[in-house]
C-alpha positions as a LaTeX table, in Angstrom:
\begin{tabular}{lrrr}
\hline
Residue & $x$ (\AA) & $y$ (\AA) & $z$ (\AA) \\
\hline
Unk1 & 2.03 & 18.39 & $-24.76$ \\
Unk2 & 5.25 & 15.80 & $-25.42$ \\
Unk3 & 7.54 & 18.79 & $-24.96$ \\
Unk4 & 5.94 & 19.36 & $-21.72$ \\
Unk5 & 6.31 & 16.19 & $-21.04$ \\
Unk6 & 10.34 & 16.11 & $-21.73$ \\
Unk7 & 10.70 & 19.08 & $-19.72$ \\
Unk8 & 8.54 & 17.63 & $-16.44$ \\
Unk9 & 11.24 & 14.76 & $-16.82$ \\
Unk10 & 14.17 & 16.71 & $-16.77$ \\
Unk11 & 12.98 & 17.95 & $-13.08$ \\
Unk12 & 13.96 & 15.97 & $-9.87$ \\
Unk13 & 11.72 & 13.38 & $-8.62$ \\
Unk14 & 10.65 & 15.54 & $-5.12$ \\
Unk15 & 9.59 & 18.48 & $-6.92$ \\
Unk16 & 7.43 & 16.30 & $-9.44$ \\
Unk17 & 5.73 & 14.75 & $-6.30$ \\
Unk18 & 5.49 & 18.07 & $-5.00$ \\
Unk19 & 3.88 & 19.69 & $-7.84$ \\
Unk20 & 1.84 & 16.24 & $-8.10$ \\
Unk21 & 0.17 & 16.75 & $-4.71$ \\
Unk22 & $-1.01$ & 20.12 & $-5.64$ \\
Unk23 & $-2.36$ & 18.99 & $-8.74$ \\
Unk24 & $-4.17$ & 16.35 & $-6.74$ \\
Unk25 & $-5.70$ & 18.36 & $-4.38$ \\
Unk26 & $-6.40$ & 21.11 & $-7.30$ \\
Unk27 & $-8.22$ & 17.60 & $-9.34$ \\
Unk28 & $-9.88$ & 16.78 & $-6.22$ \\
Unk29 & $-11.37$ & 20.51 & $-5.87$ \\
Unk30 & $-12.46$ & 21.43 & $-9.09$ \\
Unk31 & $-14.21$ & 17.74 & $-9.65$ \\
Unk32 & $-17.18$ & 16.97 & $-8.02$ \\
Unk33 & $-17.50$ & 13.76 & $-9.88$ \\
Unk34 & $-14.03$ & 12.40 & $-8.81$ \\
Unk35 & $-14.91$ & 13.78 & $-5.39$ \\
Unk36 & $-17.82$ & 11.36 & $-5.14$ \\
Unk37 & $-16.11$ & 8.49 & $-6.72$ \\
Unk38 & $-13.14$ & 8.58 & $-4.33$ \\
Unk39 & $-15.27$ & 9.24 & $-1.41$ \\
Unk40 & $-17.77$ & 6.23 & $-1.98$ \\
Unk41 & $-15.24$ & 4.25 & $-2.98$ \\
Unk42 & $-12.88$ & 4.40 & $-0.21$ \\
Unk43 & $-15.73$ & 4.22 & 2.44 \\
Unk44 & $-17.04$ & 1.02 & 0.50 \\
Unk45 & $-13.53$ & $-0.37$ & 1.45 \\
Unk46 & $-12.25$ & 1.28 & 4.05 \\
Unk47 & $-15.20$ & 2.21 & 6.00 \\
Unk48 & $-16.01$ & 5.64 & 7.40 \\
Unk49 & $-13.63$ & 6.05 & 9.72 \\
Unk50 & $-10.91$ & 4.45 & 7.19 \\
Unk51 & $-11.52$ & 7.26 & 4.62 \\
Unk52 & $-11.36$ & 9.87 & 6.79 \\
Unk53 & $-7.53$ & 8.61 & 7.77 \\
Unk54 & $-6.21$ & 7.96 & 4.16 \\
Unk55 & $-8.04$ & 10.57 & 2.62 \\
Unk56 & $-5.73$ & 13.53 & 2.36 \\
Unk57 & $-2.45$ & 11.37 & 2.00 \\
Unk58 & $-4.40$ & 9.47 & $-1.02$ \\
Unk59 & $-5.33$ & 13.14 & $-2.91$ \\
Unk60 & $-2.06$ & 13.95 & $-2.78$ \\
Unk61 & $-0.88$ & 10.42 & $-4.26$ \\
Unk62 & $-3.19$ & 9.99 & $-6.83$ \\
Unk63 & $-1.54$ & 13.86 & $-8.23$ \\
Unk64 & 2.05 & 12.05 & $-7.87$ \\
Unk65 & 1.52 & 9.52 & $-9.75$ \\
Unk66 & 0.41 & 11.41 & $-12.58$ \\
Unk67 & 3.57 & 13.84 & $-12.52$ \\
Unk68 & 5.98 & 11.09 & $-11.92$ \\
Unk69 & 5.07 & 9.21 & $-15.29$ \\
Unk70 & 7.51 & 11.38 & $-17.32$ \\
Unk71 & 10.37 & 10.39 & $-14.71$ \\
Unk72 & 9.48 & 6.95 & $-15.76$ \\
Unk73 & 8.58 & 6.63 & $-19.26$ \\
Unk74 & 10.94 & 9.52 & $-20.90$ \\
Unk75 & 14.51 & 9.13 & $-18.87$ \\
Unk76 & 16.91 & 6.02 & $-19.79$ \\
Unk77 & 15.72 & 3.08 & $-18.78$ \\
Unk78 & 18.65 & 2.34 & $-16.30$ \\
Unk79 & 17.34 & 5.69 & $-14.61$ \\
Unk80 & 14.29 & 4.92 & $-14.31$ \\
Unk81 & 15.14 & 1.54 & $-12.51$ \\
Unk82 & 17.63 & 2.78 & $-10.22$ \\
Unk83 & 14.73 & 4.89 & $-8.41$ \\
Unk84 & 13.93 & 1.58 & $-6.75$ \\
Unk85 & 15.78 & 1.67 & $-4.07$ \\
Unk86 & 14.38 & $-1.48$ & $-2.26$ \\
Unk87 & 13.20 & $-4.45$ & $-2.96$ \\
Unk88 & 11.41 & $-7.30$ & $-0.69$ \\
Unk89 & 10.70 & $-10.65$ & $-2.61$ \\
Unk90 & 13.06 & $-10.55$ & $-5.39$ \\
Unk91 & 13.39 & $-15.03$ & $-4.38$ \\
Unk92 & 10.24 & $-15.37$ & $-5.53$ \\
Unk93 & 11.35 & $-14.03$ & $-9.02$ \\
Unk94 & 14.22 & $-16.21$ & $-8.50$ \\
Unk95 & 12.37 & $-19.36$ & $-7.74$ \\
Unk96 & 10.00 & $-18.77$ & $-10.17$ \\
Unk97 & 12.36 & $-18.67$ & $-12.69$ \\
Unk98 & 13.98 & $-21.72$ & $-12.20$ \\
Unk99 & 10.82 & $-23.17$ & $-12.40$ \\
Unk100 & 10.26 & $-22.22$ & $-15.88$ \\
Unk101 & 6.80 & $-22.18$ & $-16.32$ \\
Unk102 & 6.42 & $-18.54$ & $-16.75$ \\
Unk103 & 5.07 & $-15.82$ & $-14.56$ \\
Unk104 & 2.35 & $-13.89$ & $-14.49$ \\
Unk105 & 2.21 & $-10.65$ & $-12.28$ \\
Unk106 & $-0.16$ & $-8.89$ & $-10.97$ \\
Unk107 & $-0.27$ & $-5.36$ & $-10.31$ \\
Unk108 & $-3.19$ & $-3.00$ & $-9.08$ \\
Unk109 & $-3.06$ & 0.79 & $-9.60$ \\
Unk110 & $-1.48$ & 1.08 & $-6.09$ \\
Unk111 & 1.55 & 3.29 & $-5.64$ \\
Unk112 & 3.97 & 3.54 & $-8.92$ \\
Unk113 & 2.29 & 0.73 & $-10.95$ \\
Unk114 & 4.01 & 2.09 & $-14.23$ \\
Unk115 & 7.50 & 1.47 & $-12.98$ \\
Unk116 & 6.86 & $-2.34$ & $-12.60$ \\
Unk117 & 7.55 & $-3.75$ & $-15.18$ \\
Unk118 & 10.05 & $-1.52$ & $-16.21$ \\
Unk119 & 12.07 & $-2.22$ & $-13.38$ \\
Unk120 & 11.45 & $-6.08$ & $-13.90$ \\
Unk121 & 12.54 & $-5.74$ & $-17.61$ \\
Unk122 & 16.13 & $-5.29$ & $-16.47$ \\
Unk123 & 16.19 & $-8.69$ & $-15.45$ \\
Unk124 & 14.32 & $-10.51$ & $-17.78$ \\
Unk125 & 12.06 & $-10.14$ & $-21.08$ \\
Unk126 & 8.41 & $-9.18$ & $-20.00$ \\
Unk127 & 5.32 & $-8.19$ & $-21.94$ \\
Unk128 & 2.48 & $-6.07$ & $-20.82$ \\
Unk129 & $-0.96$ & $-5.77$ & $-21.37$ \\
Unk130 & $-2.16$ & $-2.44$ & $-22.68$ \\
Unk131 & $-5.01$ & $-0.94$ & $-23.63$ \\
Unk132 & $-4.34$ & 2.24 & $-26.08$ \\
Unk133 & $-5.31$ & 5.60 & $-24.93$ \\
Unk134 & $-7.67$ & 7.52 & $-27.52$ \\
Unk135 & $-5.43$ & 10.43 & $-27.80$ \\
Unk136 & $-2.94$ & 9.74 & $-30.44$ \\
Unk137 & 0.25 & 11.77 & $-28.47$ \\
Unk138 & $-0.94$ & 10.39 & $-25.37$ \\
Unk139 & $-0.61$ & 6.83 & $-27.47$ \\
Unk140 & 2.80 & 8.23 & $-28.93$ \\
Unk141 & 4.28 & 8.78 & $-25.29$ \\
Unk142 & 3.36 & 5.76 & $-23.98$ \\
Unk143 & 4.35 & 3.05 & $-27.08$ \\
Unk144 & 7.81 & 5.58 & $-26.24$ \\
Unk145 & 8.27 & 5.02 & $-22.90$ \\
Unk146 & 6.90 & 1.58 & $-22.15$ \\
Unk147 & 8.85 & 0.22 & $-25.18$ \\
Unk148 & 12.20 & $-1.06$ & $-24.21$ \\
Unk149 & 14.70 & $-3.10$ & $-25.29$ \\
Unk150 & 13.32 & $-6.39$ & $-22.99$ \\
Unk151 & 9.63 & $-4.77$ & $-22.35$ \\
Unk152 & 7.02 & $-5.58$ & $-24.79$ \\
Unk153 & 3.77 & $-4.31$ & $-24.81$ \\
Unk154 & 0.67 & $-5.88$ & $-25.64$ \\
Unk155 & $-2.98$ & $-4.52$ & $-26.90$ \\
Unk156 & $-6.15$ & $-5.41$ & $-24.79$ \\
Unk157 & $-7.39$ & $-7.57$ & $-27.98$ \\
Unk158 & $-6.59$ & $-10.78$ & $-29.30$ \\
Unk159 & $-3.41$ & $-10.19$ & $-31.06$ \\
Unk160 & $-2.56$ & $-8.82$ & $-27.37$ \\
Unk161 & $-4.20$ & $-11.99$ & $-25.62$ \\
Unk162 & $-1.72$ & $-14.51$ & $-27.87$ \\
Unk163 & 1.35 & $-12.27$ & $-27.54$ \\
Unk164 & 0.92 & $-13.12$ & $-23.49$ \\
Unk165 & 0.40 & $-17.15$ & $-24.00$ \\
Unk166 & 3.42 & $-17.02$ & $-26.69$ \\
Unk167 & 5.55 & $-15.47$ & $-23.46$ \\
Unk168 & 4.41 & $-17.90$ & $-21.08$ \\
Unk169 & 5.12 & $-20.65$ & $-23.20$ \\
Unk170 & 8.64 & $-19.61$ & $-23.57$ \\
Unk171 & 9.17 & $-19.25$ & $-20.09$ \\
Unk172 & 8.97 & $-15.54$ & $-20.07$ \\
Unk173 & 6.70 & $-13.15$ & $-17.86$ \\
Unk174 & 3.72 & $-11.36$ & $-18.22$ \\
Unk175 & 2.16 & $-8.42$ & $-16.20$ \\
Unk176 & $-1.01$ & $-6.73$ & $-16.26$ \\
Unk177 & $-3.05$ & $-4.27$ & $-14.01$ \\
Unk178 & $-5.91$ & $-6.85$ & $-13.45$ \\
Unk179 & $-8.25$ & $-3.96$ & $-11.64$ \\
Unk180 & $-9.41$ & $-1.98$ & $-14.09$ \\
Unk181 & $-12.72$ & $-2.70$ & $-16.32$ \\
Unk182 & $-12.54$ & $-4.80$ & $-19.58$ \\
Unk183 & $-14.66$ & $-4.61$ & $-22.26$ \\
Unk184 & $-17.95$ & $-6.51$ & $-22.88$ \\
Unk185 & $-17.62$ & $-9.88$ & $-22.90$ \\
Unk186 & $-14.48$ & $-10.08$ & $-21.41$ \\
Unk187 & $-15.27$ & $-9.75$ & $-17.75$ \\
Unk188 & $-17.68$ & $-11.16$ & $-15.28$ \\
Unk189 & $-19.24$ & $-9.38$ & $-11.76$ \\
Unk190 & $-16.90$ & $-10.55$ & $-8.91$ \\
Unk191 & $-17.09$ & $-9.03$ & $-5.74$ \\
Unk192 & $-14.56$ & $-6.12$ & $-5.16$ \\
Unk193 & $-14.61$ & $-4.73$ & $-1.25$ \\
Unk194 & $-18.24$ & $-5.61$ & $-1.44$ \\
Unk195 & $-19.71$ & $-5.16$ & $-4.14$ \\
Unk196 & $-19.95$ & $-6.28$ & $-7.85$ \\
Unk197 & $-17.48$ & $-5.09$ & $-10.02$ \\
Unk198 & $-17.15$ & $-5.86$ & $-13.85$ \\
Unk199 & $-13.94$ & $-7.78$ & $-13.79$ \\
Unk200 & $-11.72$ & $-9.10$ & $-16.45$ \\
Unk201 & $-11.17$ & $-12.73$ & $-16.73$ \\
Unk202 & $-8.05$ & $-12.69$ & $-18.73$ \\
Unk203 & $-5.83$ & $-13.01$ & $-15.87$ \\
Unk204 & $-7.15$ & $-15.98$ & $-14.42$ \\
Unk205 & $-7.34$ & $-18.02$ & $-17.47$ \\
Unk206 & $-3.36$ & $-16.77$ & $-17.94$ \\
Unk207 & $-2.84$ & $-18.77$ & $-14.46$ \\
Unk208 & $-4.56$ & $-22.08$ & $-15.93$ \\
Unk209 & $-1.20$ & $-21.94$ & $-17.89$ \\
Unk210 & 0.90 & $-23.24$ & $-14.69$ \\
Unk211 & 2.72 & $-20.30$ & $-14.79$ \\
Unk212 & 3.79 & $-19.00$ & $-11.13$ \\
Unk213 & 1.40 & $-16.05$ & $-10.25$ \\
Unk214 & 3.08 & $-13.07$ & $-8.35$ \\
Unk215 & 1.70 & $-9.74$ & $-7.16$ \\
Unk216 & 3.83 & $-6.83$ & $-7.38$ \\
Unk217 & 3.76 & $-2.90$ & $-6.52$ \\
Unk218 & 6.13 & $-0.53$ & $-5.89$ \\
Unk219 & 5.47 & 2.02 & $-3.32$ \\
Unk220 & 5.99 & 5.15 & $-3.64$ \\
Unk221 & 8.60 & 6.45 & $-0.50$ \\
Unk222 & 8.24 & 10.19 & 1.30 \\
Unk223 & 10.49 & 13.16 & $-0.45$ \\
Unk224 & 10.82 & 11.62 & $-3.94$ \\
Unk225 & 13.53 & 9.01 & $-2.45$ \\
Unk226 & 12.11 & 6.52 & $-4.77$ \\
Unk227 & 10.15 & 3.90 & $-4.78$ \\
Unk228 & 9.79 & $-0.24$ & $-2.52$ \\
Unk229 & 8.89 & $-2.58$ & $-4.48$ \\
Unk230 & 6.99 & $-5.55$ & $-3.41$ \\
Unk231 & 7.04 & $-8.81$ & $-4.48$ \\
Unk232 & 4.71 & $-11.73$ & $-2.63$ \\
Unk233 & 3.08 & $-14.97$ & $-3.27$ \\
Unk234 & $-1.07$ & $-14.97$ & $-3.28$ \\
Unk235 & $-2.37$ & $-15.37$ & 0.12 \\
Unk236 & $-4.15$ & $-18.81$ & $-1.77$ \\
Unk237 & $-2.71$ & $-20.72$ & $-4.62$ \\
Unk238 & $-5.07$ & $-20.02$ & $-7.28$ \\
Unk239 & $-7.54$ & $-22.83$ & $-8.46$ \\
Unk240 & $-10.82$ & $-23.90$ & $-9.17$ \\
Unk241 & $-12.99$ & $-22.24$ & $-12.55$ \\
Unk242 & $-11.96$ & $-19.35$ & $-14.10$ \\
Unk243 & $-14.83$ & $-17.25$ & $-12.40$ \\
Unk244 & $-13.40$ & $-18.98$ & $-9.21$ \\
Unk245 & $-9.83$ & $-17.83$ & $-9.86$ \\
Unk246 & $-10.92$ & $-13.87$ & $-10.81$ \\
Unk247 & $-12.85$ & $-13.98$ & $-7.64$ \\
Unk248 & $-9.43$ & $-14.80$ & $-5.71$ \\
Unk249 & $-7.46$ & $-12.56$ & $-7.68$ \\
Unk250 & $-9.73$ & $-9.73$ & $-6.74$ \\
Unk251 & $-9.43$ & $-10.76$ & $-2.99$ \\
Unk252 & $-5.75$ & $-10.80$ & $-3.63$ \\
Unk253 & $-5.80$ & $-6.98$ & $-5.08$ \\
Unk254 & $-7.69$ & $-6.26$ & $-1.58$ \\
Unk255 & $-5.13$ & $-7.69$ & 0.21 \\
Unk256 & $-2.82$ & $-5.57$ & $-1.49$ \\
Unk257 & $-4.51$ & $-2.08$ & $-0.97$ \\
Unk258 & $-5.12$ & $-2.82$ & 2.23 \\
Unk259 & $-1.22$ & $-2.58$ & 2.96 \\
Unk260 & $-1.38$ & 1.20 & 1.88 \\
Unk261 & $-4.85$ & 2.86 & 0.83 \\
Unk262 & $-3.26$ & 5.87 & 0.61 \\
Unk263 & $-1.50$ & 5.15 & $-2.53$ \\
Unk264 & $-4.33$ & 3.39 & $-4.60$ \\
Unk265 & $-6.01$ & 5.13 & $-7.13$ \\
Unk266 & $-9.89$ & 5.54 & $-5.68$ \\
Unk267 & $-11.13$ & 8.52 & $-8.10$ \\
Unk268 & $-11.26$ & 5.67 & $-10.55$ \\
Unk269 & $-14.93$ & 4.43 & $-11.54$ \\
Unk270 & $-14.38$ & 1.13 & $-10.65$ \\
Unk271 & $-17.70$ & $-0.34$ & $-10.42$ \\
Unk272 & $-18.95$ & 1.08 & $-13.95$ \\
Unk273 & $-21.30$ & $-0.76$ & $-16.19$ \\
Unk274 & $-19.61$ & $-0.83$ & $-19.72$ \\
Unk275 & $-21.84$ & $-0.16$ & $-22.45$ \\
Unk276 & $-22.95$ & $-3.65$ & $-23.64$ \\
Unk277 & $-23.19$ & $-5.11$ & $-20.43$ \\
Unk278 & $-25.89$ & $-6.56$ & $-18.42$ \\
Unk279 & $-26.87$ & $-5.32$ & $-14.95$ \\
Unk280 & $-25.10$ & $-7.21$ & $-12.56$ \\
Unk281 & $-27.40$ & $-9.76$ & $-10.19$ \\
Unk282 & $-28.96$ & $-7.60$ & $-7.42$ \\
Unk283 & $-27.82$ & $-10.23$ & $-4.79$ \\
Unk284 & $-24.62$ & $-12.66$ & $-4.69$ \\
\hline
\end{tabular}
C-alpha cells in the first residue's frame, strides 16, 4: 500500500484531484452509510435547499482530499509548500509572533487541512496533535510525512497534551483539528450547527495559556492549481470557562465551513456517542 502511495505522489496534482473526484463519487455510491451521514449532516447545517447546492461539488472534494495526501506527506517538504499559492492573513502570524505568547491554530477538516501545518512549519517550529491510526503502515506513512525537520507531532494522550503546553511556553505554535470526537472524558456536548456534539476540550484549555488563537484552512483551488490558505482572527476573543470557550470555538469552526461547504468533510460521523460516554441532555 506505501508503494502505491509513492507512485500516487509522483503524479501531478490535477490528475490526483481528478482521480479523487471519481473515487468520491464511487465512496459516495457504494456506501449507504456515508450517504446518510453526509446527507443529514449537511441538511442539519446547511438546510435543505443548502445541501442540495454543495452536494455534488462536496462528493467530489471529500475524494480529493484523500488522493492529494501523498502529494503532501511523501514529496519534499519545500514541494509540498510551494502548492500554496496564496495566502490572506499571513500579519496575523506576524503579529502574533511578536507577541510571543504562542499560538494556537485551529483547523477543521475543511479543504486541505493536512497541508497546514506543513506549510506553517517553513516559517516556524510547530507541533501537532495526532491521534494514531490503527493500521500500522497507515501509522508508518503518516509519522513519514508529517515529520519534518520544524513539524512535530504529538499523540492524542498526555505525553501529547504536555508536548503542546511545553511549545506554548516557548513561544512556539500549536495546531490541531479541534472537530473531530475525543475520547471519553475528554470532551463535553457543545452545540455543533444545532445539535450536541461530543467535543474535545483540549483546545480551549490550550487558549487559557494567553497564547494568540488563529483559525486556519487552506482551500483547495479548481484544476489542481494549488491550494489559499486562510488565516483570520475568531469572530470573538475567546473567554469565559472552558465549556464556555469550546462552545465558541465550535461556533468559530461554523463560521469557517460556512465560507465553503463544499470542501468540508460531511461523511464524517460527527455527532457519535463514544463508547463510555453518557447520552447527551435531551434539551440545551
Amino acid at each position: 500500500m506505501i508503494s502505491i502511495f509513492y507512485l500516487l505522489s509522483r503524479l501531478p496534482l490535477a490528475w490526483l484531484h481528478a482521480l479523487g473526484a471519481l473515487l468520491g463519487w464511487l465512496a459516495w455510491l457504494l456506501s449507504p452509510t456515508y450517504r446518510r451521514h453526509m446527507r443529514e449532516n449537511m441538511v442539519l447545517a446547511l438546510g435543505e435547499e443548502g445541501e442540495r447546492r454543495a452536494r455534488y461539488s462536496a462528493i467530489a472534494h471529500a475524494g480529493r482530499q484523500s488522493l492529494e495526501l501523498p502529494k503532501i506527506w511523501l514529496r519534499p517538504l519545500e514541494e509540498a509548500a510551494a502548492r500554496v499559492v496564496e495566502i490572506s492573513g499571513w500579519e496575523l502570524v506576524e503579529e502574533a509572533a511578536r507577541a510571543g505568547k504562542g499560538i494556537l491554530y485551529l483547523t477543521p477538516h475543511l479543504g486541505c487541512f493536512e497541508i497546514t501545518a506543513q506549510y506553517l512549519s517553513t516559517h516556524a517550529p510547530i507541533t501537532v496533535l495526532y491521534r494514531p491510526p490503527k493500521l500500522a503502515w497507515l501509522q508508518t506513512m503518516i509519522e513519514t510525512g508529517r515529520a519534518r525537520e520544524q513539524l512535530h507531532i504529538a499523540p492524542a494522550d498526555l505525553t501529547g497534551v504536555r508536548a503542546l503546553l511545553k511549545a506554548l511556553k516557548k513561544g512556539e505554535a500549536v495546531g490541531m483539528l479541534p472537530d473531530q470526537a475525543p475520547k471519553v472524558g475528554e470532551g463535553r456536548w457543545i452545540d455543533f450547527f444545532g445539535k450536541l456534539a461530543y467535543t474535545m476540550t483540549l483546545a480551549a484549555r490550550l487558549s487559557e495559556s494567553g497564547a494568540t488563537v488563529l483559525m486556519v484552512w487552506a482551500e483547495r483551488l479548481p484544476g489542481g492549481a494549488g491550494y489559499h490558505f486562510h488565516l483570520s482572527r475568531p469572530t470573538q476573543a475567546l473567554c469565559g470557562s472552558t465549556e464556555e470557550r469550546a462552545a465558541q470555538i465550535s461556533h468559530e469552526i461554523e463560521t469557517l465551513i460556512r465560507q465553503c461547504p463544499e470542501q468540508y468533510l460531511w461523511g464524517y460521523n460527527r455527532y457519535k456517542r463514544p463508547r463510555g460516554v453518557e447520552a447527551p441532555p435531551e434539551s440545551f
